[in-house]
C-alpha positions as a Markdown table, in Angstrom:
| # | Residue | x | y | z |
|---|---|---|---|---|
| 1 | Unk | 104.3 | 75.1 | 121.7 |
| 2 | Unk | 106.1 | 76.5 | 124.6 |
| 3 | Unk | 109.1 | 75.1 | 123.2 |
| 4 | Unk | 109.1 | 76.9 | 120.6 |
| 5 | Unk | 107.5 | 80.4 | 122.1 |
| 6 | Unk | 111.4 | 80.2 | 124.6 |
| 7 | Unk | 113.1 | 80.1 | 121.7 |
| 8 | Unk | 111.1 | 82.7 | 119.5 |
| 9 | Unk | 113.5 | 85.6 | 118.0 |
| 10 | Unk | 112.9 | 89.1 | 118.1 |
| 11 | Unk | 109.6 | 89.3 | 115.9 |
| 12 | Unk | 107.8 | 92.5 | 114.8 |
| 13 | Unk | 104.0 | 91.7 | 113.6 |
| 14 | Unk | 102.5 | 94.7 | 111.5 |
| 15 | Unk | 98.7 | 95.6 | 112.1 |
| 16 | Unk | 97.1 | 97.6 | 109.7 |
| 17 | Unk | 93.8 | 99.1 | 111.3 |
| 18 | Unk | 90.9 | 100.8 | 109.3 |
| 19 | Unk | 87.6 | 100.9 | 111.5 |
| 20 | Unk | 88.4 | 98.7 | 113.5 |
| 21 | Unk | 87.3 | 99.6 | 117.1 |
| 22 | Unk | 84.3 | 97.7 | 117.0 |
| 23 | Unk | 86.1 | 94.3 | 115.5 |
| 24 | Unk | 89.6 | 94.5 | 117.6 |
| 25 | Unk | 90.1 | 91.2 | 119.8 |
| 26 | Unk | 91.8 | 93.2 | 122.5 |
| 27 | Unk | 91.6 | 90.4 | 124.9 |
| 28 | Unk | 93.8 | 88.2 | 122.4 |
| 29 | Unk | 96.1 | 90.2 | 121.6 |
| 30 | Unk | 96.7 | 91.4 | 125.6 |
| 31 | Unk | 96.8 | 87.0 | 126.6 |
| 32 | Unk | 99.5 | 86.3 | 123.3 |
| 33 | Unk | 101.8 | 88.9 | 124.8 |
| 34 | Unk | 101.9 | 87.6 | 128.6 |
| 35 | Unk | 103.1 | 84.4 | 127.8 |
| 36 | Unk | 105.4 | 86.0 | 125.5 |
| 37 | Unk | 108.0 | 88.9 | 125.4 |
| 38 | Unk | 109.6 | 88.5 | 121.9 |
| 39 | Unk | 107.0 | 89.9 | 119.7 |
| 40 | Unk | 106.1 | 93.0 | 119.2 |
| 41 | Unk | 102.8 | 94.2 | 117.7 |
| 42 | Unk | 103.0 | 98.2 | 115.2 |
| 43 | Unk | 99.6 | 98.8 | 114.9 |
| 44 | Unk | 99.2 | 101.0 | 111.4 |
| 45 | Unk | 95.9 | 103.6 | 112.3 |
| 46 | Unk | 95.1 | 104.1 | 108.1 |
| 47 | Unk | 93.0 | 107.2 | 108.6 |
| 48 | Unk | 90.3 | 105.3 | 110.1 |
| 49 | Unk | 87.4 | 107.9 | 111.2 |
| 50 | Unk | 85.8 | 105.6 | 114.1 |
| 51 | Unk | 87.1 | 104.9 | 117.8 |
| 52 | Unk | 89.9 | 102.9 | 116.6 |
| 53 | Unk | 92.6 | 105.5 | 117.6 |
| 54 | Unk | 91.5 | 105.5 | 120.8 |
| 55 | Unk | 90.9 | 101.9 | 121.0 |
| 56 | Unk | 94.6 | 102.0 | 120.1 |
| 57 | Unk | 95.5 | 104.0 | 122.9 |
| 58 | Unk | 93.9 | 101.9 | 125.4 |
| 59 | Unk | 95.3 | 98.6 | 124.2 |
| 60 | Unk | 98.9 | 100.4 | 124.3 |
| 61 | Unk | 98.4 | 101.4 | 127.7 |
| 62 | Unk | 97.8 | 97.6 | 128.6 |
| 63 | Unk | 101.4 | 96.6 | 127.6 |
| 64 | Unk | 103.8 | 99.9 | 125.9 |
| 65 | Unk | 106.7 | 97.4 | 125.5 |
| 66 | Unk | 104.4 | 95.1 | 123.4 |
| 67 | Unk | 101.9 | 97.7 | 121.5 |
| 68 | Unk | 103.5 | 100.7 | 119.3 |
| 69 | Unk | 101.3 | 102.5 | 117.2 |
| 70 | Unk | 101.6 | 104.0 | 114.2 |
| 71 | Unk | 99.0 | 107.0 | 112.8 |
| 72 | Unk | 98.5 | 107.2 | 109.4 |
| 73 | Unk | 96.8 | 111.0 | 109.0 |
| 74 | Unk | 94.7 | 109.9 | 105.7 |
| 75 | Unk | 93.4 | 106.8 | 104.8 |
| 76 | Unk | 95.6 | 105.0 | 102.1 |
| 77 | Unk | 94.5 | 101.8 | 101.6 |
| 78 | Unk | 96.0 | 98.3 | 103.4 |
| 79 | Unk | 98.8 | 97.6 | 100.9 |
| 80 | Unk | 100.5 | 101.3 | 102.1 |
| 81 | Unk | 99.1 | 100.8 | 105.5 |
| 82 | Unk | 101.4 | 97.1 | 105.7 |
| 83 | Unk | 104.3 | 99.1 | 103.8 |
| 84 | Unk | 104.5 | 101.8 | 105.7 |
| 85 | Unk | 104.7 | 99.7 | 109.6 |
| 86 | Unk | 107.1 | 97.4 | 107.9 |
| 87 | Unk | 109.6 | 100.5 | 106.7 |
| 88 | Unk | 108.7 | 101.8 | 110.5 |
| 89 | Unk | 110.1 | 97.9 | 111.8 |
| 90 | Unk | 113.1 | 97.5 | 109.8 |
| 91 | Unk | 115.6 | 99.2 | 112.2 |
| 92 | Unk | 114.3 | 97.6 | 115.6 |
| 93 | Unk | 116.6 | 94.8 | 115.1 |
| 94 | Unk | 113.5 | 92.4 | 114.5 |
| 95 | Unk | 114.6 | 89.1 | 113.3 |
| 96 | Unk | 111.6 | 89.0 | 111.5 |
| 97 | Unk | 108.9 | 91.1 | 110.4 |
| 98 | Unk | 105.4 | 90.1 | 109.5 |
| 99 | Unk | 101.6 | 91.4 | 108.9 |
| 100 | Unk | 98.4 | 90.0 | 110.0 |
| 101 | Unk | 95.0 | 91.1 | 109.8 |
| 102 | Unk | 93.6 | 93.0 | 112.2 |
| 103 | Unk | 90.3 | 90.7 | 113.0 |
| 104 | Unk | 92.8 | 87.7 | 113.7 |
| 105 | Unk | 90.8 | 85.3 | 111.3 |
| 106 | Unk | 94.4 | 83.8 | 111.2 |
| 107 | Unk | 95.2 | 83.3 | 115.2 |
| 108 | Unk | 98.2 | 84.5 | 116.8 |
| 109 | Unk | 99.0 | 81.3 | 117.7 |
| 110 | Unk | 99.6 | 80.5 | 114.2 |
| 111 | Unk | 102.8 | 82.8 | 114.9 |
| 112 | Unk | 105.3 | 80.1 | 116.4 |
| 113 | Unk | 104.2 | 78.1 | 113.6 |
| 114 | Unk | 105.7 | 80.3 | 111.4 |
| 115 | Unk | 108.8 | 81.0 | 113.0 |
| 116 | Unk | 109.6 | 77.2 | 113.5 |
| 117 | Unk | 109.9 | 76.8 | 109.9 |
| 118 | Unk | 112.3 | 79.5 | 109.7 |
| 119 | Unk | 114.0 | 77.5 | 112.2 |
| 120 | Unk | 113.9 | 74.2 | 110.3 |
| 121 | Unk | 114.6 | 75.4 | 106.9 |
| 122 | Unk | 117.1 | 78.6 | 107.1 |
| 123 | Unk | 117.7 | 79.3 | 103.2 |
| 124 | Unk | 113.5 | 80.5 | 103.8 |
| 125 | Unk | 112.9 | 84.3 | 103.1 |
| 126 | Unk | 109.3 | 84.6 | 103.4 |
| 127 | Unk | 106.7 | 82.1 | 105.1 |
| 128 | Unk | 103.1 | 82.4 | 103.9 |
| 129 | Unk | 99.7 | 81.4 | 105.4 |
| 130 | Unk | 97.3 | 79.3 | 103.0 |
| 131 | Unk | 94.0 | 78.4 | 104.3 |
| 132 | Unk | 93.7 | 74.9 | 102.8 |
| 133 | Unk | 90.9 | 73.1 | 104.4 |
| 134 | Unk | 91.9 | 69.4 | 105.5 |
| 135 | Unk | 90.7 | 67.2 | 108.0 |
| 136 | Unk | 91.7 | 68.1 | 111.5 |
| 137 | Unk | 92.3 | 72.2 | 110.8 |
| 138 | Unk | 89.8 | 74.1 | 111.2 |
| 139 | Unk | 88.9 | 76.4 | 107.8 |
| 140 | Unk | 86.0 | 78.1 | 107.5 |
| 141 | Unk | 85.4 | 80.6 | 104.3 |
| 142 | Unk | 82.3 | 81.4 | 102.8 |
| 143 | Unk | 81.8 | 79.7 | 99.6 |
| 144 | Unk | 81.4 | 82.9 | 97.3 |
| 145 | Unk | 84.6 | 84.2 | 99.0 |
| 146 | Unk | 86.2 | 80.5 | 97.9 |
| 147 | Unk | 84.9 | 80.3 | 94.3 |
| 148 | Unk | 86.6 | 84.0 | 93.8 |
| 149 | Unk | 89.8 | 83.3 | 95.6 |
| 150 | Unk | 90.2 | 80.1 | 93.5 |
| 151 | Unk | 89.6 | 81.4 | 90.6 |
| 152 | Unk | 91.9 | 84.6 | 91.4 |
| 153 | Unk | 94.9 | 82.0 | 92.9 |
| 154 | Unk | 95.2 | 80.7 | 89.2 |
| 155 | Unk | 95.6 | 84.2 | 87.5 |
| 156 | Unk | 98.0 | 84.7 | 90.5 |
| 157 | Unk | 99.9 | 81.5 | 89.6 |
| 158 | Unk | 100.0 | 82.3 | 85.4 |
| 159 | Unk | 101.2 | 85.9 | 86.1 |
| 160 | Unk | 104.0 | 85.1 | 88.8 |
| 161 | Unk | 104.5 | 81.4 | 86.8 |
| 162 | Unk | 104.1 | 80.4 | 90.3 |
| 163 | Unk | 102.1 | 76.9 | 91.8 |
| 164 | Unk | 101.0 | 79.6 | 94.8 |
| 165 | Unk | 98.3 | 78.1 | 96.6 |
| 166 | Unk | 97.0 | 81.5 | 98.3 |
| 167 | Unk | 99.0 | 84.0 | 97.8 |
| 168 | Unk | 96.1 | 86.6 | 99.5 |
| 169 | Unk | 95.9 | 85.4 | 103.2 |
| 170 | Unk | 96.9 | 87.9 | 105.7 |
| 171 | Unk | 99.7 | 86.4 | 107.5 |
| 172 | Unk | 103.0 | 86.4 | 105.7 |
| 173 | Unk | 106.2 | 86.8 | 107.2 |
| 174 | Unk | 109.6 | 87.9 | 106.3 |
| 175 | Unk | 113.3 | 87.5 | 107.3 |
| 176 | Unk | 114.9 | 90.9 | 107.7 |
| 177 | Unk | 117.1 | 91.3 | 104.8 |
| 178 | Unk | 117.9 | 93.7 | 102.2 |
| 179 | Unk | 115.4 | 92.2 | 99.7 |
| 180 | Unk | 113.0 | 93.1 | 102.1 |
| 181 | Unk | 113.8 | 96.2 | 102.4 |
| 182 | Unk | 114.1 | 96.5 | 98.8 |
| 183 | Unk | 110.2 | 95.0 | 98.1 |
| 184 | Unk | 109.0 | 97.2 | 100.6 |
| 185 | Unk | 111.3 | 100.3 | 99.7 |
| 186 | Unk | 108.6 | 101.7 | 96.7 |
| 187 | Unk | 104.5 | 102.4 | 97.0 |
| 188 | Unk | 102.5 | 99.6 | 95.4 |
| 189 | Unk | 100.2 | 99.8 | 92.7 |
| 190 | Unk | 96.9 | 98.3 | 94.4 |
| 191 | Unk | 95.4 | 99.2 | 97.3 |
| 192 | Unk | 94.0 | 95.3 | 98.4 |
| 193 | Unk | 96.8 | 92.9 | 95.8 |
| 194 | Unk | 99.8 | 94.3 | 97.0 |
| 195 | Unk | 100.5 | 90.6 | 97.9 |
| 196 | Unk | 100.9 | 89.6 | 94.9 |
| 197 | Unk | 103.3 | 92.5 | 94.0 |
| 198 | Unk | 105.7 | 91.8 | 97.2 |
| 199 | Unk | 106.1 | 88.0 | 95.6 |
| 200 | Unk | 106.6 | 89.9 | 92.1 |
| 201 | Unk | 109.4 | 91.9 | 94.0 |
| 202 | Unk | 111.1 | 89.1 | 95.4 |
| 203 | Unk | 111.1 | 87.0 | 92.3 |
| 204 | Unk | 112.6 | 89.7 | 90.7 |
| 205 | Unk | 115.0 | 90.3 | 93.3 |
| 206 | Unk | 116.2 | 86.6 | 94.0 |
| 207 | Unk | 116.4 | 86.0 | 90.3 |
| 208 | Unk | 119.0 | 88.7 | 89.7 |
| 209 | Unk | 121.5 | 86.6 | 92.2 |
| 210 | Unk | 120.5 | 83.5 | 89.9 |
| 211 | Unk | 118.0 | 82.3 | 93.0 |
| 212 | Unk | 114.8 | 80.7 | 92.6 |
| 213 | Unk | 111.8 | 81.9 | 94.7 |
| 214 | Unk | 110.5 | 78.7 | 95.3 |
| 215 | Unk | 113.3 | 77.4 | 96.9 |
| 216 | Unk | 113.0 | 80.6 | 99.4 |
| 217 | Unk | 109.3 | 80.9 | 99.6 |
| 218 | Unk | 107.4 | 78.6 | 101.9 |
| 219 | Unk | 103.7 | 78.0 | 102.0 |
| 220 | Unk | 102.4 | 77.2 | 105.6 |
| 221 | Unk | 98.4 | 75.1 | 106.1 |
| 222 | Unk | 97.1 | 77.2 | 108.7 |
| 223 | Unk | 95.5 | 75.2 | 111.4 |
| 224 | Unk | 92.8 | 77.4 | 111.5 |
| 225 | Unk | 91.3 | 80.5 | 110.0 |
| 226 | Unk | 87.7 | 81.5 | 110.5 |
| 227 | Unk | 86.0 | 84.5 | 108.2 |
| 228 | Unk | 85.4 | 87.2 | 110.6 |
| 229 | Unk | 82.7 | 89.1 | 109.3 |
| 230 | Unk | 82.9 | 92.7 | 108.6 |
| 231 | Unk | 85.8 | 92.4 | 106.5 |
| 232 | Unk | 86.4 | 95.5 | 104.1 |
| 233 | Unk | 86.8 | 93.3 | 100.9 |
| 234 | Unk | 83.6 | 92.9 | 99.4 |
| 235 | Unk | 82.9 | 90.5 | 96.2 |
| 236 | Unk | 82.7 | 93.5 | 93.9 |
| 237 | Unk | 87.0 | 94.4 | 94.9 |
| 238 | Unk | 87.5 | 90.4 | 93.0 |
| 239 | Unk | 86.8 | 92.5 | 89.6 |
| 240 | Unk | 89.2 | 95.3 | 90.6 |
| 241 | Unk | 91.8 | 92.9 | 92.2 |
| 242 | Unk | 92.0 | 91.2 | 88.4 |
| 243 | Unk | 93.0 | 94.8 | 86.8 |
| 244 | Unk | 95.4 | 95.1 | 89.4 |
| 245 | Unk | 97.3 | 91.3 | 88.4 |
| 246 | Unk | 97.2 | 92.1 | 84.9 |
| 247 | Unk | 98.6 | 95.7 | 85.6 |
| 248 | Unk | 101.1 | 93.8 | 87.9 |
| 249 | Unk | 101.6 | 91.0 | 85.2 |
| 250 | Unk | 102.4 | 93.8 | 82.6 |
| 251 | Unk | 104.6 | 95.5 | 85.2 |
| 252 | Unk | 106.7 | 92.3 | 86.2 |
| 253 | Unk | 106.8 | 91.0 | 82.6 |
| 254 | Unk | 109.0 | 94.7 | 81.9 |
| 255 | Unk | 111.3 | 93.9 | 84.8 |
| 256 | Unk | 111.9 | 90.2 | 84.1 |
């Protein structure tokens, strides 16, 4: 791991924050950034009407070089909260740009992970988490939360005619390049499946140079991912989430 951490390029990890103040792992966040000096952490504010601003504040204060912050006036949903820090990154001469969840159900330490296999395969635009439970990682989802993502990964999979495993964890990362800036240049059309519509984006985008996605698209077993609760998604946003593919299927089917 410290290997890796020396060699780490200029990173910029995007933090959207709605009400968080009470779930923010301060602590974590403060210990990741001593041992290393090449990420930086944008922490999005999306209108939240709690302590989190201030919480913010405080955690900036810690470590300015490390913690920016970014205020949203109005709340405006994580998909605009992620698209609006990564516009905010892209001319901080970041190598790479990623977003992560706020409650760190994915760990930060997962973050070297991804930017070795950047290292290893270099034709990779984007590296996704996927919370597959095997032996030796530790997984832990509740089993309502599982059923739905299942059964939502395979609509995912028919409307991008991609074998995505899960395309809705909250760690992805990206290599700074014009498609990015491109797939993050317009709003998108759902507040919580915005994932799905950054894939659609790229697909779109690679396939117009005669490139396939899944030969720059990369799916990364987390090690660990633990279902912090609190979490704003609640079972009922699985039925909206399923209008928002098919709008997104309709959408993509135009463009492609």
């Amino acid at each position: 791991m410290s290997s890796i951490q020396r060699s780490m390029p200029h990173t910029i990890i995007v933090i959207p924050c709605f009400n968080e103040s009470e779930r923010l792992p301060v602590d974590e966040f403060v210990s990741f950034c001593r041992s290393d000096n090449s990420i930086e952490f944008l922490f999005v504010n999306d209108g939240s009407t709690d302590a989190t601003s201030e919480r913010l504040k405080e955690l900036q204060s810690l470590n300015p070089s490390a913690f920016r912050i970014l205020e949203l006036p109005i709340n405006q949903g994580k998909g605009e909260a992620v698209r609006q820090g990564v516009l905010a990154s892209l001319d901080r001469k970041a190598d790479f740009i990623g977003y992560w969840d706020a409650d760190l159900a994915t760990p930060l330490s997962e973050i070297p992970e991804f930017l070795a296999m950047f290292e290893a395969h270099p034709q990779l635009e984007i590296v996704i988490g996927a919370r597959v439970k095997l032996i030796g990682r530790k997984i832990e989802r509740q089993l309502l939360r599982h059923i739905l993502g299942r059964i939502s990964a395979t609509m995912i999979s028919l409307t991008l005619r991609l074998g995505i495993y899960d395309s809705q964890c909250g760690a992805k990362m990206f290599k700074l390049s014009d498609e990015l800036r491109q797939a993050f240049a317009k709003p998108f059309r759902s507040r919580w499946i915005f994932d799905v519509e950054i894939l659609a984006r790229y697909q779109s985008l690679l396939r117009r140079q005669a490139k396939m996605i899944e030969n720059h698209l990369y799916e990364l077993p987390l090690r660990q991912w633990i279902d912090v609760s609190g979490s704003k998604v609640k079972p009922f946003d699985f039925f909206v989430a399923l209008r928002d593919v098919l709008e997104i299927y309709r959408r993509y089917r135009r463009d492609n």
